[in-house]
C-alpha positions as CSV (number, residue, x, y, z in Angstrom):
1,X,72.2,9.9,186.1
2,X,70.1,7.0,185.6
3,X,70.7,3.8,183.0
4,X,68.6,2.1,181.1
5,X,68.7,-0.7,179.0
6,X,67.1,-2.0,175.7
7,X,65.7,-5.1,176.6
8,X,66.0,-6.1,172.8
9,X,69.6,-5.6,171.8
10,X,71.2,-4.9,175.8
11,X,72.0,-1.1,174.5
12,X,72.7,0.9,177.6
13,X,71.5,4.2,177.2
14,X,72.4,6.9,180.1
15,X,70.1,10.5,180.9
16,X,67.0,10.9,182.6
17,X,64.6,9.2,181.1
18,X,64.7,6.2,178.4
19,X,65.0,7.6,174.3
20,X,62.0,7.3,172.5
21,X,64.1,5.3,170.2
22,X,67.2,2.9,170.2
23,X,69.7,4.1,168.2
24,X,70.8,0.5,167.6
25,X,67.8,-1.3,167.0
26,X,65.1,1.4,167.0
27,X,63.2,-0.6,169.8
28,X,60.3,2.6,171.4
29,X,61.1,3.8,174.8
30,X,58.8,0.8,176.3
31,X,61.5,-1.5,175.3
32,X,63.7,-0.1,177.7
33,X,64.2,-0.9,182.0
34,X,65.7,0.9,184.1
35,X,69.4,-1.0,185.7
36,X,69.4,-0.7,189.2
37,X,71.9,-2.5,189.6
38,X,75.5,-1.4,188.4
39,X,76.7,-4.7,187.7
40,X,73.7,-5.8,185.7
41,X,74.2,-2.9,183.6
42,X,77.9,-4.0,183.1
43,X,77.3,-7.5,182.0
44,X,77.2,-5.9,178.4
45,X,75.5,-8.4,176.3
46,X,72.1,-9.4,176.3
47,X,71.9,-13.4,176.5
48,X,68.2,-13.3,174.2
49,X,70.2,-11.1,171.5
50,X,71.2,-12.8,168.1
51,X,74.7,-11.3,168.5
52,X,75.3,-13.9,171.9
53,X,73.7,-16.6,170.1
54,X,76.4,-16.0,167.4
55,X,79.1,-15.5,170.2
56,X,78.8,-18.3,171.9
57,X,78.1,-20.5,169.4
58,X,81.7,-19.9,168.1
59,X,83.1,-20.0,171.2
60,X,81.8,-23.5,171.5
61,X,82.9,-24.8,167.6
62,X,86.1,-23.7,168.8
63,X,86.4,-25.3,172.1
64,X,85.0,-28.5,170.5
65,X,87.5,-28.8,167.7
66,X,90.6,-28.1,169.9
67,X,89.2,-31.0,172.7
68,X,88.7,-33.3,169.3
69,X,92.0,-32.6,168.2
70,X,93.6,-33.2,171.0
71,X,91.8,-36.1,172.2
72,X,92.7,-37.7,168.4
73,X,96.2,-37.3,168.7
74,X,96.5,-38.3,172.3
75,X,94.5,-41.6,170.9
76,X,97.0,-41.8,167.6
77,X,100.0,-43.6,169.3
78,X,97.6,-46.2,170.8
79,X,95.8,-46.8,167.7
80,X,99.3,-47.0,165.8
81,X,99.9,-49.8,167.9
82,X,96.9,-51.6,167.9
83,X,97.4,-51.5,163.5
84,X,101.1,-52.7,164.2
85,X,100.1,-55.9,166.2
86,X,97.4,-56.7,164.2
87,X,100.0,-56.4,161.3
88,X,102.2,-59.0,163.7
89,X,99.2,-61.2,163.9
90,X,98.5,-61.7,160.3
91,X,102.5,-62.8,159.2
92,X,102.0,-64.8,162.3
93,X,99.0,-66.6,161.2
94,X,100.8,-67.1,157.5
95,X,103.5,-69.7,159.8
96,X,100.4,-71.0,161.6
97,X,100.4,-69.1,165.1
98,X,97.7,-67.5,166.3
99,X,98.2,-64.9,169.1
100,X,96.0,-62.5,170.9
101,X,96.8,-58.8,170.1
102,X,98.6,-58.8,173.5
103,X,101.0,-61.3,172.5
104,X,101.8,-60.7,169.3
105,X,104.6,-58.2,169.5
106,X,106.5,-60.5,172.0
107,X,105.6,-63.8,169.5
108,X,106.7,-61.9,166.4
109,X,110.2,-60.9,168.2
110,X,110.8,-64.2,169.1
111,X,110.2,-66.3,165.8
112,X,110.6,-63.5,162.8
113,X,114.7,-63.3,162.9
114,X,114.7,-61.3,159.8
115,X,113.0,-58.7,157.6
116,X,113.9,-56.8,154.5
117,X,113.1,-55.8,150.5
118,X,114.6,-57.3,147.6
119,X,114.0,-56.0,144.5
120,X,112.6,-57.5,141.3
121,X,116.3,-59.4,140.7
122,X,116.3,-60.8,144.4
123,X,118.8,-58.6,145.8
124,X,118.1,-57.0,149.3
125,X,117.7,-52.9,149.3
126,X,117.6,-50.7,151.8
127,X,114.2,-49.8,153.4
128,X,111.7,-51.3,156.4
129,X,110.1,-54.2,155.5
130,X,107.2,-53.9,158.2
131,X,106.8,-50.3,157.6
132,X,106.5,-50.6,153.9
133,X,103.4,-50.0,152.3
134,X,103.2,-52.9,150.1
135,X,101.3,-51.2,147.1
136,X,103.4,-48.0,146.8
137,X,106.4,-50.4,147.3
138,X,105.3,-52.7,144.5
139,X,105.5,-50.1,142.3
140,X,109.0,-49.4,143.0
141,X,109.5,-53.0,142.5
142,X,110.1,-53.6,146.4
143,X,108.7,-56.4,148.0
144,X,108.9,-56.7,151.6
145,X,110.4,-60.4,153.4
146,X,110.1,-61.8,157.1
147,X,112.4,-64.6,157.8
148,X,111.0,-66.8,160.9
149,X,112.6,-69.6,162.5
150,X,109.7,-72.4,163.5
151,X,110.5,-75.5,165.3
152,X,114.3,-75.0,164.4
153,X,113.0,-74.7,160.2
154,X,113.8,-71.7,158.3
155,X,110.3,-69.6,156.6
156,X,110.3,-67.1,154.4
157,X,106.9,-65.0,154.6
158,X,106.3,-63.1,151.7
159,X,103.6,-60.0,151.5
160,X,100.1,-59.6,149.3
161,X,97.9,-57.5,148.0
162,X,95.0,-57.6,145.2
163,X,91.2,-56.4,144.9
164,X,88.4,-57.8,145.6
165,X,84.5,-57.9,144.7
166,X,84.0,-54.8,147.0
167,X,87.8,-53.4,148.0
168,X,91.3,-54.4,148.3
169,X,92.4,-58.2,149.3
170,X,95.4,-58.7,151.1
171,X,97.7,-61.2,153.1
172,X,101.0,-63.1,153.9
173,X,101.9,-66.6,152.1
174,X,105.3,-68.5,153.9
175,X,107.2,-71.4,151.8
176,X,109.8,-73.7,153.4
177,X,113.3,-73.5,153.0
178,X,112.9,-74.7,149.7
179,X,111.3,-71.6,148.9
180,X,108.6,-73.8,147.2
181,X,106.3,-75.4,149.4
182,X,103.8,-73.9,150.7
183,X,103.8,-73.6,155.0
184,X,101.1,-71.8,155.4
185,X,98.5,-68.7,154.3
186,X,96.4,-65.9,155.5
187,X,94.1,-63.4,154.0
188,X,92.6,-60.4,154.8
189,X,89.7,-57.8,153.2
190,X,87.7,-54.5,153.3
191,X,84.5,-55.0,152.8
192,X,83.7,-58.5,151.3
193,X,80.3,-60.5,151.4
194,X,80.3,-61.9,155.2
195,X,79.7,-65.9,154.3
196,X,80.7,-65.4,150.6
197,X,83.7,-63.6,149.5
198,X,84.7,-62.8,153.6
199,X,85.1,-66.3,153.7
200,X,88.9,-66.5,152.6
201,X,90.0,-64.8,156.2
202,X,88.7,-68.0,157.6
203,X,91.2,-70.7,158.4
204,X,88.7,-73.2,156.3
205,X,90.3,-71.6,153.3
206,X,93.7,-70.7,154.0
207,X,94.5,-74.0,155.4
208,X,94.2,-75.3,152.0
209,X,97.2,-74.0,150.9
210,X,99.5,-75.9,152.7
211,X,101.9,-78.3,151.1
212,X,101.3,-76.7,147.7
213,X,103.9,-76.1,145.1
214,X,104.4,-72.6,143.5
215,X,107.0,-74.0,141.0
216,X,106.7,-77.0,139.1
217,X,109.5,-78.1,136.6
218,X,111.4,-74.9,138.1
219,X,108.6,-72.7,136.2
220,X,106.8,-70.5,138.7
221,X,103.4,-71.0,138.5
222,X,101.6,-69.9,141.9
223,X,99.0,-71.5,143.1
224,X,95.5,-71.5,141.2
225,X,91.9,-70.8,142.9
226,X,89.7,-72.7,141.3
227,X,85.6,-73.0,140.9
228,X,84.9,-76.1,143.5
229,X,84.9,-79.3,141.9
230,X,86.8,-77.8,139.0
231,X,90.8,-78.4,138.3
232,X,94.0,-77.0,136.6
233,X,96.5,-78.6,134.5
234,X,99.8,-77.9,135.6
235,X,100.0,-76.2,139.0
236,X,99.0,-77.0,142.0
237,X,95.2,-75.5,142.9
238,X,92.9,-75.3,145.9
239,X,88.8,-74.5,145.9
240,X,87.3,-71.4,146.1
241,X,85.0,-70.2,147.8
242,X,81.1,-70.9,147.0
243,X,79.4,-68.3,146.0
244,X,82.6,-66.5,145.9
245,X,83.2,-66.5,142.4
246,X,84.6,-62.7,141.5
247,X,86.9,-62.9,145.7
248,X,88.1,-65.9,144.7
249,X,89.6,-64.9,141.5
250,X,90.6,-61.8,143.0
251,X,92.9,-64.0,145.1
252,X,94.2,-65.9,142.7
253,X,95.2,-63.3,140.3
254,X,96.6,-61.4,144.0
255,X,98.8,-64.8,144.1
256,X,100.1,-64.8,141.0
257,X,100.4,-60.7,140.5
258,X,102.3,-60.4,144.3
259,X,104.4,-63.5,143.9
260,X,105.7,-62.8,140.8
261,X,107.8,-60.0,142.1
262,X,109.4,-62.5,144.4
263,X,110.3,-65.1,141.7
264,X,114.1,-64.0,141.5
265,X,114.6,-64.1,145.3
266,X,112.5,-67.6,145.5
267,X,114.7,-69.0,143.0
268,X,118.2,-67.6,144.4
269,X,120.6,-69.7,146.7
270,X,121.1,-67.3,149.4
């Protein structure tokens, strides 16, 4: 008995002639070819139909997203550590030290000695200070401190975080022993003005910080941001940037904001 085969929709149809009509797609009988060869006729699906189209498509959607998946969390541990160290780098920058990505882990073990929360009355509490998100642990009143050893000197590095003209501000501030002066800054953003607002990751701007005072007469008063050429009565100020305007202020009110959560622990003995 031969076979035959709709050359529309790959129907095999066995007798001894082609139907006059598909009974699956109601192609005439001069749609239909004779198979000659039994494995042709056995392939099944006709590669021109809609149905493979529809077949293999999926078949593909799928294979993609598993590869995707998999390559993402093959990828996740790697980019985990790449956040980490860049993490390192900033709190290393706020004690002046700038490493390479490479270094950073090894730098950050040797001078950080210490890190831990206190809470808004300067008492330590239990938690990871470099695994804390610093907003959601603001809100529990948590604030996250690094204790580094530099040249022999005690730091104490203390975490920030505030918004910007176009996204969140952020960054690490270290005082001296005194817990008053000023050792050094850095800041980070997403998504400032690059040669306006960008400008306060730059050391040009963070370097002014140094050797300021957040408390005068033991009031805690942070240090101001101020329009250049401008001043403040009563604290201790640096410039902002030009044509920085709204960053600027969104720094200074991230100073005063972030640091006044550390106030108990910067004024406490131990």
């Amino acid at each position: 008995m031969a076979k035959y085969k709709c050359k529309v929709c790959g129907y095999i149809h066995e007798g001894n002639k082609a139907p006059d009509v598909c009974p699956i797609c109601a192609a005439p009988a001069s749609d239909f070819e004779e198979v000659k060869d039994e494995a042709a006729a056995k392939k099944g699906m006709n590669r021109d139909s809609n149905v493979y189209t529809v077949v293999y498509a999926s078949v593909m959607v799928v294979l993609v997203a598993v590869v995707l998946a998999f390559t993402s969390q093959s990828l996740r541990s790697f980019q985990q550590k790449n956040e980490e160290n860049d993490k390192r780098q900033q709190i290393l920058r706020s004690i002046n030290v700038a490493v390479s990505a490479n270094e950073a882990e090894a730098k950050y073990n040797e001078l950080i000695k210490e890190a831990f929360l206190v809470n808004e009355n300067g008492q330590k509490v239990d938690g990871d200070a470099f695994a804390a998100d610093v907003v959601k642990a603001a809100t529990e009143h948590e604030y996250p401190v690094f204790v580094a050893n530099v040249d022999g000197q005690t730091k104490y590095i203390m975490a920030l975080h505030g918004a910007g003209l176009w996204g969140p501000l952020w960054g690490y501030i270290s005082v001296d022993s005194d817990k008053n002066t000023v050792y050094g800054a850095d800041f980070s953003h997403q998504g400032e003005t690059p040669g306006l607002g960008a400008e306060i990751a730059k050391p040009a701007f963070s370097s002014e910080f140094k050797g300021k005072k957040l408390f005068m007469d033991g009031t805690f008063k942070s240090v101001a941001v101020v329009k250049p050429g401008k001043s403040v009565e009563g604290q201790d100020y640096v410039d902002g940037i030009s044509g920085g305007t709204i960053t600027s202020k969104g720094v200074d009110a991230m100073l005063f904001n972030s640091l006044s959560g550390y106030v108990k622990f910067l004024t406490s003995q131990n």
